[in-house]
C-alpha positions in Angstrom: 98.4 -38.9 23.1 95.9 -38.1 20.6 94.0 -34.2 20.4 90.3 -34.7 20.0 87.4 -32.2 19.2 83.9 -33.6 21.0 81.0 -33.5 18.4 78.9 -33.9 21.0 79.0 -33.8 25.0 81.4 -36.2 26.7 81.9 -37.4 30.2 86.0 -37.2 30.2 88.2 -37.0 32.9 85.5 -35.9 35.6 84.1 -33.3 33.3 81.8 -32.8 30.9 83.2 -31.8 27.3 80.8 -29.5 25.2 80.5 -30.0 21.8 83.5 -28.2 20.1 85.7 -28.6 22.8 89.2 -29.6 22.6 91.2 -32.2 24.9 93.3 -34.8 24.3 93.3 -38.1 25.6 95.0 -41.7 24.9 95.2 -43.0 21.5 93.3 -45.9 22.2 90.5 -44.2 23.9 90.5 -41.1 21.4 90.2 -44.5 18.5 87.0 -46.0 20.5 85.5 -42.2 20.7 86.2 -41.4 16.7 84.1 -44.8 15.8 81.6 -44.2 18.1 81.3 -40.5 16.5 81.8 -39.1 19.9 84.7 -36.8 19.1 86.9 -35.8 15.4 90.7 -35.8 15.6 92.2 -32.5 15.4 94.9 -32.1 13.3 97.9 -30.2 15.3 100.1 -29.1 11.8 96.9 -26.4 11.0 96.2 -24.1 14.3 93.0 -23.0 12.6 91.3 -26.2 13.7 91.9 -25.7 17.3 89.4 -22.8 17.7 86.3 -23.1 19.6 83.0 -22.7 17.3 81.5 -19.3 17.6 78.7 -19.1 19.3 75.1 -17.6 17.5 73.8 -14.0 18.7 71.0 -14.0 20.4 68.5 -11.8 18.2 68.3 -7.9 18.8 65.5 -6.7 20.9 63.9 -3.3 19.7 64.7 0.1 21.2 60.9 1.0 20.8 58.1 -1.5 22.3 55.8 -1.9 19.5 51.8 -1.4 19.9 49.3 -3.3 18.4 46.8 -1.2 15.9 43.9 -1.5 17.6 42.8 -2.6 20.8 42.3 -6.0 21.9 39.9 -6.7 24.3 40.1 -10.0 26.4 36.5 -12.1 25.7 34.2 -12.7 28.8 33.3 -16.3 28.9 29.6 -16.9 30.4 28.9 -19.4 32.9 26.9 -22.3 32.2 23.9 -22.2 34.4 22.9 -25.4 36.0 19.3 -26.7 36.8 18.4 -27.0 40.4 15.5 -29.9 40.9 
């Protein structure tokens, strides 16, 4: 068996594998994926590889709503008039 990290998403064993996932499959299989640059073999000897990739805050909204500095008014478009003959 061979320990694989997907790079990006995989359909594997009826499930989809995110990117940064973990799972392990057969050494054959886990070769074909590494070429294809489907997956990156984990190394079992350093535990530090096996964590899941953090994943980005989202950004902070602001405790007061902020107002424009003046006014904006929306703009009145005019209709064009048509000639009746």
């Amino acid at each position: 068996m061979m320990k694989l990290r997907s790079v990006r998403p995989i359909y594997h064993e009826g499930t989809v594998r995110t990117e940064g996932t973990v799972f392990e499959t057969l050494d054959q299989h886990g070769r074909e994926l590494i070429k294809k640059g489907y997956a990156e073999a984990v190394d079992e000897a350093n535990p530090a590889e096996l964590t899941v990739p953090t994943v980005p805050t989202l950004p902070t909204v602001p405790t007061e709503p902020t107002e424009p500095t003046e006014p904006t008014e929306p703009k009145q478009v005019k209709a064009a008039k048509s000639k009746a003959k």
